[in-house]
N, C-alpha and C positions, 0 to 999 in steps of 0.2 A: 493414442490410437482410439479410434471409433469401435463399439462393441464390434462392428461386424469387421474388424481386423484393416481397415481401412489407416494407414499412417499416414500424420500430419505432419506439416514443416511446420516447423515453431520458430518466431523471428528472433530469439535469444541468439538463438545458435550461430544466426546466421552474425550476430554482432560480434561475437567473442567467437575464437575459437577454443576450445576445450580441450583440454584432459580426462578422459572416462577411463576405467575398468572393461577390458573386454568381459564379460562374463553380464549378470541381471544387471538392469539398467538401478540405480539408486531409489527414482522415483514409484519403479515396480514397487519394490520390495521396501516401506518405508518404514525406517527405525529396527530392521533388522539388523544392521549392523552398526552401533552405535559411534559415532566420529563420523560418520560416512565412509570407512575402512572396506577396503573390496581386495580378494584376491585375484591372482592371474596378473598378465604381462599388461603392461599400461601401452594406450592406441591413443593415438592424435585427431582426433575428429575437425572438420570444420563442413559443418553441414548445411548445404546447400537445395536441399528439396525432399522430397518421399522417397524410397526405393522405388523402381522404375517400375511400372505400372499400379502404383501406388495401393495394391491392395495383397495381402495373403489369402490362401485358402482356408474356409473357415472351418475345416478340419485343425489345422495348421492354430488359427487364432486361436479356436478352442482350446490347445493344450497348452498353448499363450497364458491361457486364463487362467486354466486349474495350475498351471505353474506360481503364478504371483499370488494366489492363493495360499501360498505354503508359508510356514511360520519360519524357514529357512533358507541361506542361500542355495543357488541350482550348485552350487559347488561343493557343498557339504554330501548331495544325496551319496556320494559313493561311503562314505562312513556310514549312514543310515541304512543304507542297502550292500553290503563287503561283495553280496554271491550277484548281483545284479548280471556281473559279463557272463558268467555261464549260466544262470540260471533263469532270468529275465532278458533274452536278447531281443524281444521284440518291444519291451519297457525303454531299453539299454538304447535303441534305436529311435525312438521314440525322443527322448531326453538330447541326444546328440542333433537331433533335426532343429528340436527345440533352441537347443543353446545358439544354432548357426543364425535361427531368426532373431534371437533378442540380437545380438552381435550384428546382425543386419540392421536392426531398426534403431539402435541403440541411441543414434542421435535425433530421434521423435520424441523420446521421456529423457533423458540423461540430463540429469544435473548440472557443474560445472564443475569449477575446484573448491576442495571445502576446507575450513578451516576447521582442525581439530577440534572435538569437544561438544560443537554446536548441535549435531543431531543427536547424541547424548542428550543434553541438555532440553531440547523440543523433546525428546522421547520422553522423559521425565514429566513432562508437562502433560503428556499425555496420558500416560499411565495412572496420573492422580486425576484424570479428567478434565482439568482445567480449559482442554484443547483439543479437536479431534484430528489435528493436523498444523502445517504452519509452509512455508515455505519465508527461506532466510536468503539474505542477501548483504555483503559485506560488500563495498568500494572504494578505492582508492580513484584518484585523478583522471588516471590513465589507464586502469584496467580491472578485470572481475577479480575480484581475490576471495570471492567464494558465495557459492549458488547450492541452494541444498532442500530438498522437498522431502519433508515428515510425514509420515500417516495418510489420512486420508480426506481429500474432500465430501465425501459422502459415505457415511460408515454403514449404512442397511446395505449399500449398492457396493460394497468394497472397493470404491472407488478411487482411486490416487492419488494424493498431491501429486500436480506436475508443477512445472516451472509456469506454464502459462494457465493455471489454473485460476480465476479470475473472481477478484473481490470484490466488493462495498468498500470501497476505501473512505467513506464518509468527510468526516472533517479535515483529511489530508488532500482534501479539494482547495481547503482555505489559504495556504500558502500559494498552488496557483493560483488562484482569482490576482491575487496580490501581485505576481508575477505578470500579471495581464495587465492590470493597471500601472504597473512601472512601465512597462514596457512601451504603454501611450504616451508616461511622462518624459520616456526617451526622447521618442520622438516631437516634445514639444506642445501635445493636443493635451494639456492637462498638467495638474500639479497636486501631489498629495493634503499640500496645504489650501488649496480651493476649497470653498463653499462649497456642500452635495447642492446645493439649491443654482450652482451656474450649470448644472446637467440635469439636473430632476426637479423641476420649479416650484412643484408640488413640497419643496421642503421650505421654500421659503417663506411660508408660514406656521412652521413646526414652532410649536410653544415648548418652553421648559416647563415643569413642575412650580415654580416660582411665576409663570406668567412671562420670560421673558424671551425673546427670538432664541430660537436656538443657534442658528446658525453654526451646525454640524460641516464638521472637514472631512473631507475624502479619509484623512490619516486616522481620524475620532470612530469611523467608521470599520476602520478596518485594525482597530485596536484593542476594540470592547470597552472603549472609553465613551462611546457618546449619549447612551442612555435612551437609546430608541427603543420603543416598543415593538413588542413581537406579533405579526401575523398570526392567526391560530383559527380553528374553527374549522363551517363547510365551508367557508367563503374562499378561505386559502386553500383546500382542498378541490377547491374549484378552479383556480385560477391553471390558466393553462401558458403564461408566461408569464415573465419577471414584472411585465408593463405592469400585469393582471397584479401585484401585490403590492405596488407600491400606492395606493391610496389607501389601501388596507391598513401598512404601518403609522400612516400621516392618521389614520381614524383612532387609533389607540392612544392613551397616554402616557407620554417619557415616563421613564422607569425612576431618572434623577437627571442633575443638573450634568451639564456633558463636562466631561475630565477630573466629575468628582470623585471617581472609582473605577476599579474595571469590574467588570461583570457579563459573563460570555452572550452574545448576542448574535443569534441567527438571523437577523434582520440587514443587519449592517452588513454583512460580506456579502448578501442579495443584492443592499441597495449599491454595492462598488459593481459586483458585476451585470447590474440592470447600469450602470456610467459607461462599464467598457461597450454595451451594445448602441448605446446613443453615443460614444466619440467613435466607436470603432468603425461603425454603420453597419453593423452585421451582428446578429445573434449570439449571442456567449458560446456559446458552444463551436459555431461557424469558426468564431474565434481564436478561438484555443484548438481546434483543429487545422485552421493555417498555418498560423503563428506561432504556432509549441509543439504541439502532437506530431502531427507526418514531419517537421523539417527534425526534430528528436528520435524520427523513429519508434513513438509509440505507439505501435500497432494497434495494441488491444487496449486503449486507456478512450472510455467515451462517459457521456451521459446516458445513453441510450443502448438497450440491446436487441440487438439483432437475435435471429433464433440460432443461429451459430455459437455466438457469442454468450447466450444461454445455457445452451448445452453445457462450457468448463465454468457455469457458477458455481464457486462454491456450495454449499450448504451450512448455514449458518446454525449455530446451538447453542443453548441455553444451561446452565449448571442448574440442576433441580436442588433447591435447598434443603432437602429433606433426606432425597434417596442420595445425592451427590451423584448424579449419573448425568449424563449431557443427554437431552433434549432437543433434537429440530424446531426449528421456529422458520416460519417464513418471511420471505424477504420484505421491506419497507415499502407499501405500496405506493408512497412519492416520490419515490426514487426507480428510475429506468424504462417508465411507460413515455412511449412519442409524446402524450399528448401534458405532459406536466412539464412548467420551467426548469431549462439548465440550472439548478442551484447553486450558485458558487459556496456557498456555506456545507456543503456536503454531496452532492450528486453524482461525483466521478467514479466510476469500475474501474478496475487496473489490475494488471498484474505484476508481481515483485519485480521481473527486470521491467517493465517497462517504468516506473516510477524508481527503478536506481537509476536511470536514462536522466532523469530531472535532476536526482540527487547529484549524480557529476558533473550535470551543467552547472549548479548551482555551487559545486565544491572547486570548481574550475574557475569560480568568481565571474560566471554568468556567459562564459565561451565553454565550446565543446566541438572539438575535432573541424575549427577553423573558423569558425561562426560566433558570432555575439549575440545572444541572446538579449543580456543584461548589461548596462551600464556599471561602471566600478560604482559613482551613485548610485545607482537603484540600487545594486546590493548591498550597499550601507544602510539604506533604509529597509532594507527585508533580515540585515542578517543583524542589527543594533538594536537595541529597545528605543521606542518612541515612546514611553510612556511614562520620562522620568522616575521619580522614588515610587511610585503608587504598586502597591504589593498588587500582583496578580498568579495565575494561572489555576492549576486543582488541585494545589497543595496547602493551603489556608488556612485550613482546621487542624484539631489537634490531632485528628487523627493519622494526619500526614505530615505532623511535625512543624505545622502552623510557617508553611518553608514561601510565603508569597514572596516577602525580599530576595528570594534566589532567584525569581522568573523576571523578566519583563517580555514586550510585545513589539516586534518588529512589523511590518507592514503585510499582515497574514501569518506570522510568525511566532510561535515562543520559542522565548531565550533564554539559556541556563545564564545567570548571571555567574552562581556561586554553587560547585555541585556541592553534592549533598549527600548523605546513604542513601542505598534503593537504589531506585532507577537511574538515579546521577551521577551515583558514584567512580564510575567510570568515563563520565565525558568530561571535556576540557570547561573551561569558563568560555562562553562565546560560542558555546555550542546551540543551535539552531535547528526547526522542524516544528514537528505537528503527528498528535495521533490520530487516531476515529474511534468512534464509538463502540464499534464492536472489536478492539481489540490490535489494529492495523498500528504500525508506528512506523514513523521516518527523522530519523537525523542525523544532519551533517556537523561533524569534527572537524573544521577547519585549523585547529593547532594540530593533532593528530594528520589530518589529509584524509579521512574516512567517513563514507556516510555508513547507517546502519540502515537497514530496511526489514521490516516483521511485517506477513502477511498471514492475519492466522481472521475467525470468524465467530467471536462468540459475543454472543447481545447483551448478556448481564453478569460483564465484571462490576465489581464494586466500582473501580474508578480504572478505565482501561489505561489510562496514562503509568496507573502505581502499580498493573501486573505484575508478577513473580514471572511471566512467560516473557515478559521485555526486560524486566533485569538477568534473566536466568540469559538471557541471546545473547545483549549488551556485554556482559560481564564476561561471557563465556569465549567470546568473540575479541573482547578487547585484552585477555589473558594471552589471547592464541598469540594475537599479532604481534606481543610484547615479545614473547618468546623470538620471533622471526628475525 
C-alpha cells in the first residue's frame, strides 16, 4: 500500500495462489508473531488486481497506519481492552471497520505459506541487530512451499517488509550472466571453451604476467580462473557501457597466469556479458529482459530503476562496530543510474519471488511450466565445477575453516562439493548458487528438490556468504521440510 492508502497488485500472487489468515496481513505486522502463526479461520486467496477503485479513504488508511504500528496482533486487542463493547463503542467500531479493510486488502501485503520456525529465526536475527528485516523464500519444482516477510524495510519510516519489496541482489547477478551465455551456446553462436579474443579482439593481445598470450576462455572468465585485471578508478566510473570498460581491463596488468588459481574477479563476468551483447546483438540488459525476465515472469528484476521501482527499495544498513546498532548507508552509486553499464558481475534488483522464479527454472533442470530455457548441457556446466582440484570460494582462511576443497565454480556458479558446518551444513553435495554482497543469498538443492532464497540488506557483514542470518534460514528451513 502506497502512504496515501492506495493498494498495489503484486505479481507473486498472481503466480501462486495462497493460503493467508483472515485477520493482519503477516507482512503488516513483522515478527510479531513468531513461525508466521496467525489466528482466525484460514481464506484461500488467489489475487488478481487492487480492490475496485483501487484506493481507501485516508481516514480509513490512517487507522490502517496506527494499527500496524502496534506491537500486537488486531486479534489480541479484546484481551488488552476486556470493557472495549461497552465502554469504547466508538473505539470498538472503529477497530471492526479496520479489520474488514485489512481482510479486503489482505492480498496487496500477504505472504504465502510459511514454513514453521523461519520468521522466529529472521526475528532473532533482528533483535540482535544483525538485520533490520529479511524476506524468505523456500521452493520446490513445482510449487511455493513458503514466502514470509520480517521486520522492516525502512526502520525510521516503520516501513514493512513486503514480498515485493525490492533489493541489490549484487553478485547473484553472476549466475545470470552465466545463464545468458549458455543460453547463446544453445543456440550454437558460441562456446564456453572459445577464445574471449573471437568476441572481444581487444583480448587478443592480453599478455600473462610471464610475457606470454593469454589467450583467456569464455569458461576462465566466468570461473575466476583467468587472472584478468580489474577496471577501477574515474575512468570506470566514467564509463557508461560494458564497450566503455573493456580497454580499461586490457590497460591493467594480469593479476597471474590464467588457471593458476581462483581468485574472485569482477572483470571477467563483465567481460562475458560485454560477449553476450556482441553475439546477442542487443545490450545486456535488452537481453536478459527478452530472453529470461518477462518470458519468467520477472516483473521486478532489472538493472535499472524506475521511480516506482524506487519507491519499494529497501534501505540498506550497516552494523556499527562500536554501539552494535544498525546504521543506514546509501545505495552503490554504480549500480541502477540509466546512464552506467548493465554489470553482469553485480547490477540486478530483485525481489525474493521474483529470483525463486529463476531458482525453479534452474531446479527444473533449465524448463519451467513448458519452456526450455537451458540445455541438460548448459546446465551441467552451470550446476558442475569447471575448475578441477583448484580450492576456491570465501571459505580459504582459517577463519572459515580453510573449507576451498569443498567449493568449486560452475559457469557463474559456486558449488558445495563437500558440506561442511555453518552454512553448509544442511545442503546436499552438488548444491549450487551464489550470494551478494550485502547479505542476499540463493541456492538450489537438486538431491533435496529445493531452492532456498534470503533477501535481507546489510553492507558490512564480515563475509555475507558465512552469515548467522543464512544459516540460521538454511537450517531452520531445512529442519521444517524434514519434518514434512
Amino acid at each position: 500500500m502506497t502512504p496515501n492508502g492506495q493498494v498495489r497488485a503484486n505479481s507473486w500472487s498472481r503466480r501462486y495462489p495462497v493460503s493467508v489468515a483472515a485477520g493482519v496481513p503477516p507482512a503488516v505486522e513483522p515478527g510479531i508473531m513468531p513461525g508466521g502463526s496467525s489466528r482466525g479461520r484460514r481464506r484461500q486467496f488467489t489475487f488478481r488486481g487492487a480492490v475496485p477503485g483501487g484506493k481507501m479513504p485516508s481516514s480509513t488508511a490512517a487507522k490502517m497506519a496506527a494499527a500496524t504500528a502496534t506491537s500486537e496482533p488486531l486479534n489480541t486487542y479484546h484481551r488488552r481492552f476486556p470493557n472495549m463493547k461497552t465502554k469504547h463503542p466508538g473505539l470498538r467500531l472503529a477497530y471492526l471497520e479496520l479489520s474488514a479493510i485489512l481482510c479486503t486488502t489482505l492480498p496487496a501485503f500477504a505472504d504465502g505459506p510459511k514454513l514453521p520456525g523461519i520468521g522466529a529465526a529472521m526475528q532473532e536475527m533482528i533483535a540482535k541487530n544483525e538485520i533490520a528485516g529479511a524476506v524468505t523464500v523456500v521452493v520446490a519444482k513445482d510449487k511455493l512451499l513458503h514466502l514470509e516477510s520480517t521486520g522492516f524495510s525502512d526502520v525510521a519510516a516503520k516501513k514493512p517488509m513486503t514480498p515485493d519489496t525490492l533489493f541489490w541482489i549484487a553478485s547473484m547477478t553472476k549466475p545470470v550472466t552465466g545463464t545468458a551465455i549458455l543460453m547463446l551456446q544453445d543456440e550454437g553462436k558460441l562456446n564456453v571453451a572459445d577464445p574471449v579474443a573471437k568476441y572481444l579482439p581487444g583480448f587478443a593481445d592480453l599478455k600473462t604476467p610471464s610475457g606470454k598470450p593469454a589467450n583467456l576462455t569464455i569458461t576462465q572468465i566466468l570461473t575466476h580462473t583467468s587472472g584478468l585485471g580489474e577496471a577501477s578508478g574515474p575512468d570506470a566510473q566514467k564509463a557508461k557501457t560494458l564497450a566503455d570498460l573493456v580497454p580499461l581491463w586490457l590497460a591493467v596488468p594480469m593479476q597471474y597466469e590464467p588457471g593458476e588459481k581462483w581468485k574472485y574477479t569482477q572483470s571477467g563476468i563483465n567481460a562475458a556479458a560485454r560477449i553476450v551483447e556482441v553475439v546477442g546483438g542487443m545490450t545486456f540488459d535488452a537481453f536478459l529482459q527478452q530472453r529470461l525476465f518477462d518470458p519468467l515472469g520477472m516483473t521486478h528484476t532489472t538493472f535499472y530503476l524506475t521511480p516506482e521501482l524506487r519507491s519499494r527499495l529497501v534501505t540498506a544498513y550497516a552494523k556499527n562496530k562500536e554501539t552494535g546498532l544498525l546504521e543506514p548507508v546509501p545505495p552503490r552509486p554504480e549500480f541502477g543510474p540509466r546512464d552506467r553499464p548493465p554489470q553482469g558481475n553485480g547490477g540486478l534488483y530483485s525481489t525474493a519471488p521474483d529470483y525463486a522464479r529463476y531458482c525453479q527454472m534452474l531446479l527444473n533442470g533449465g524448463t519451467l511450466e513448458g519452456r526450455r530455457y537451458l540445455s541438460a548441457a548448459a546446465m551441467k556446466l552451470l550446476s558442475t565445477p569447471q575448475t578441477g582440484d583448484v580450492p576456491t570460494g570465501f571459505f580459504q582462511n582459517d577463519t572459515y575453516g580453510n573449507r576451498g576443497a569443498n567449493y568449486g565454480w560452475g559457469i557463474g556458479t559456486c558449488i558445495v562439493r563437500a558440506p561442511h558446518d555453518g552454512v553448509a551444513a544442511m545442503l546436499s553435495p552438488g548444491t549450487y548458487g551464489h550470494g551478494g554482497a550485502w547479505g542476499t543469498q540463493a541456492w538450489i538443492d537438486p538431491v533435496k528438490g529445493v531452492a532456498y532464497v534470503l533477501m535481507v540488506q546489510r553492507s558490512n557483514f564480515p563475509n555475507s556468504d558465512a552469515s548467522d542470518v543464512r544459516r540460521n534460514f538454511q537450517q531452520t528451513a531445512a529442519n521444517a521440510l524434514a519434518k514434512q
